[in-house]
C-alpha positions as CSV (number, residue, x, y, z in Angstrom):
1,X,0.0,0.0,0.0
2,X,1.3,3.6,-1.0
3,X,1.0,6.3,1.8
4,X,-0.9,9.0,1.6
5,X,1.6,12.5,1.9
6,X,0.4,15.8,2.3
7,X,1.8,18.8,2.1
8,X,1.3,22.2,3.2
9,X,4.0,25.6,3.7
10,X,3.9,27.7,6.5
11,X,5.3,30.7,7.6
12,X,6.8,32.3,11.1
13,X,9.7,32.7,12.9
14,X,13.1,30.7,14.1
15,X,14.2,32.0,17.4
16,X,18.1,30.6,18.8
17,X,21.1,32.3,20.1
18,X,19.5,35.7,20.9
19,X,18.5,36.2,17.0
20,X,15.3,35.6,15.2
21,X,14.5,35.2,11.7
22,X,11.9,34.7,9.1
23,X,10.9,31.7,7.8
24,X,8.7,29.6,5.8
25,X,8.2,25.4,7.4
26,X,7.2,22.6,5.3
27,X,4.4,20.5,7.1
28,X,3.9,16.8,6.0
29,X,1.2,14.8,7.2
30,X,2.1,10.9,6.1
31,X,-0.6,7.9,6.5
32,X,-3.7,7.0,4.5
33,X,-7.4,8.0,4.6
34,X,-8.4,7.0,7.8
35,X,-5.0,7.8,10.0
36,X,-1.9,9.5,9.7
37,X,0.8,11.0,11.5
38,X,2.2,14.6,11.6
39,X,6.0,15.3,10.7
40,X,6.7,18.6,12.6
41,X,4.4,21.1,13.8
42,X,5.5,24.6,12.8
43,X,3.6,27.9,12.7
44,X,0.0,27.3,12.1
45,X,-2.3,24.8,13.5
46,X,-5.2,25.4,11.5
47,X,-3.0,24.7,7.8
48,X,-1.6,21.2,9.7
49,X,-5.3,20.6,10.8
50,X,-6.8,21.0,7.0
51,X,-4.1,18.4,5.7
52,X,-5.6,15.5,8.3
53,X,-8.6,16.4,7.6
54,X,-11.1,13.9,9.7
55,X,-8.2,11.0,10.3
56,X,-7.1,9.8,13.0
57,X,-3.5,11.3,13.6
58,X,-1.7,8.5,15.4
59,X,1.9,10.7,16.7
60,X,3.3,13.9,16.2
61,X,6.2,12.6,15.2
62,X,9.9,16.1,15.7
63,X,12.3,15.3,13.2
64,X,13.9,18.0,16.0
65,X,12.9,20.4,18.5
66,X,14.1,23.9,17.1
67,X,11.2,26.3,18.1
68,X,10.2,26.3,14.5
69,X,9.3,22.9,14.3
70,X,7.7,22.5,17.1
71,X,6.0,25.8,18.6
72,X,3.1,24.2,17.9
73,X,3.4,20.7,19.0
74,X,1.3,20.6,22.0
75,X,-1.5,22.3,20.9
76,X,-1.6,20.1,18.0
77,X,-1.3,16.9,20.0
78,X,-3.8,18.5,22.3
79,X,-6.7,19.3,19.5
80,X,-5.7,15.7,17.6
81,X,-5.1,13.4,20.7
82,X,-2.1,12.1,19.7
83,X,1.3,11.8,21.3
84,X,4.6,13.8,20.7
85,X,7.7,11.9,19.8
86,X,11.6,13.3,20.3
87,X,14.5,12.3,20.5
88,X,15.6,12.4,23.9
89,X,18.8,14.0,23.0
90,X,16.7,17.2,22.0
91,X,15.4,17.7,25.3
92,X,17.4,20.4,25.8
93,X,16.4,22.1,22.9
94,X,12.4,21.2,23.4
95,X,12.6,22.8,27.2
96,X,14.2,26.4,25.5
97,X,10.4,26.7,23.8
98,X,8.3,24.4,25.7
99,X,9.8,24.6,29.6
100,X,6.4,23.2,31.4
101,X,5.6,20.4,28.9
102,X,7.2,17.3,28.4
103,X,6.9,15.0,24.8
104,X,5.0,12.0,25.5
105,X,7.7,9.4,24.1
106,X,11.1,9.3,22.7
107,X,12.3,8.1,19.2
108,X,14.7,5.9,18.8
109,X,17.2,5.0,16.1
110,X,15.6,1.7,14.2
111,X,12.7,2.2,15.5
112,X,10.0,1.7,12.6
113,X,6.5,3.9,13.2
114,X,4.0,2.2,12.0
115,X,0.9,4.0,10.0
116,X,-1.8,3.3,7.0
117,X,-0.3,0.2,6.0
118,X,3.3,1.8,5.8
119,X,5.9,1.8,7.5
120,X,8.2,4.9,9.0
121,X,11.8,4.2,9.9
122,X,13.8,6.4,12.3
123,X,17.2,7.3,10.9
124,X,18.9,9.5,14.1
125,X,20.8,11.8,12.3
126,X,22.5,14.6,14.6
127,X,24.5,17.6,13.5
128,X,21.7,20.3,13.2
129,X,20.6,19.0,16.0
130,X,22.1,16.9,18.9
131,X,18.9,14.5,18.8
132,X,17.4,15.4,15.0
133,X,16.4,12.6,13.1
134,X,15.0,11.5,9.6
135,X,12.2,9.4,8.5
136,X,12.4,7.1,6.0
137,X,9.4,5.2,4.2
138,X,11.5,2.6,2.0
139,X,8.2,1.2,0.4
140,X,7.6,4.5,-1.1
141,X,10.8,5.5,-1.9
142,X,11.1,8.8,0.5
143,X,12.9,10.4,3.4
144,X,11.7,13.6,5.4
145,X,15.0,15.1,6.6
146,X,13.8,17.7,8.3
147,X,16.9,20.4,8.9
148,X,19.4,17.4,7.8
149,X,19.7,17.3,4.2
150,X,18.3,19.9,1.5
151,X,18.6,20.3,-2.3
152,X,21.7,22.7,-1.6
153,X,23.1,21.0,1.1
154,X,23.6,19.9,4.7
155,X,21.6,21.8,7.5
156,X,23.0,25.0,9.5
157,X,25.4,24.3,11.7
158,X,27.0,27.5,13.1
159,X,24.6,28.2,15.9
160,X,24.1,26.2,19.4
161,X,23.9,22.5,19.6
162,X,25.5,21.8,16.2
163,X,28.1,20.5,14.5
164,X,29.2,20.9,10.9
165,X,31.3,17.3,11.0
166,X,28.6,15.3,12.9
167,X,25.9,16.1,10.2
168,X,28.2,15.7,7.4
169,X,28.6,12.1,8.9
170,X,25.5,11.7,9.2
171,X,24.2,12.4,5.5
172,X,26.9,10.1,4.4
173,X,26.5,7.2,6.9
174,X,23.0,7.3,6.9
175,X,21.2,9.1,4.2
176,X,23.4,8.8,0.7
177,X,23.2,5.2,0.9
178,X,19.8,5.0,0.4
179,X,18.6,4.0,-3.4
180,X,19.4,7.6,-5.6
181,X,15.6,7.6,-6.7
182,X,14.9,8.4,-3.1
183,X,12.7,11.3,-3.0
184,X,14.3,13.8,-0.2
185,X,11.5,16.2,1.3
186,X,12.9,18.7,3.7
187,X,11.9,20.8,6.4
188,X,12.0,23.8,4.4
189,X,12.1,24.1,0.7
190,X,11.8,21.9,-2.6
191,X,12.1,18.5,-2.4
192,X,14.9,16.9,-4.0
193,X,16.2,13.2,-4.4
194,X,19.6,11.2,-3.3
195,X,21.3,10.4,-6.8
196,X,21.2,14.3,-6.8
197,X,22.7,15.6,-3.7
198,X,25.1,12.6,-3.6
199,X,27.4,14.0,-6.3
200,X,27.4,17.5,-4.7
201,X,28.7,16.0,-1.2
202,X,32.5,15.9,-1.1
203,X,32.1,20.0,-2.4
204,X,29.7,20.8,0.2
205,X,32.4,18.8,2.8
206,X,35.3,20.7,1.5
207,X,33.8,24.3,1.5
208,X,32.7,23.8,4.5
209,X,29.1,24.2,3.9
């Protein structure tokens, strides 16, 4: 069975290090027509809300806890009824926007989320983020990479909590092995697939970037 996966943009801020910025969140809702679950919860409820439509939503599932990803996770999980996953090592992260509210349960690396016939696997992938992970549906031929890998490249790394040779390690160990006709869909952005970013890697490792 193919999964359902819907799409909307939304549009807000990113708030780390004393600086805040503009930006625009990709929000993915991944299942069938009677569940789902959500990948991220960014800026606006009500656009997540219209993509699930009357299904069940089984998780609100952080591919990592920067506030723009998940400033709206508990009122999400609270209107749906669903749990929030993280990865425990993005606690410290999660408590910066969310100080009084704890997720419900933490990801784990192998662990496979099950939903509308499909299946989600949990790739940890850390370097944005100390505990940011990817999900990977190898039935459909797709990984959501949140903040990990995009069409031009790895995810920031020069503020707080990240590191520019733990995410490069982690796109290479864990994400360019996958088959090239993976389609990549970020956290921000157009989509992209793996036969195209892998030829682009050892550039991006050598300038840095």
């Amino acid at each position: 069975m193919t999964l359902r996966m819907d799409h909307a943009v939304t549009s807000g801020t990113f708030s780390l290090d004393g600086q805040t910025f503009e930006v625009d969140n990709n929000a993915w809702v991944v299942g069938d027509d009677s569940e789902c679950v959500v990948l991220d919860a960014p800026h606006d409820v009500g656009a997540i809300q219209k993509l699930i439509g009357d299904r069940k939503v089984r998780a609100v599932l952080c591919t990592h806890a920067h506030d723009d990803h998940v400033r709206r996770a508990p009122e999400l999980a609270d209107a749906v009824g669903a749990p929030i996953h993280l990865h425990p090592d993005d606690l410290v992260l999660w408590n910066m926007t969310h100080p009084d509210r704890e997720p419900d349960r933490q990801l784990a690396d192998g662990e496979v989320i099950e939903v509308g016939g499909g299946e989600l696997h949990v790739l940890h992938t850390p370097g944005h983020a100390p505990g940011a992970v990817c999900f990977y549906a190898p039935a459909e031929g797709a990984v959501f990479t949140g903040d990990t890998l995009f069409a031009g490249g790895p995810g920031a790394t020069g503020r707080s909590y990240s590191d520019f040779g733990v995410i490069t390690a982690s796109i290479r160990d864990r994400l360019l092995p996958l088959p090239p006709e993976t389609q990549v869909h970020p956290g921000h952005g157009e989509s992209t697939t793996i036969g195209d970013v892998r030829p682009q890697f050892d550039e991006w490792v050598a300038r840095g970037h």
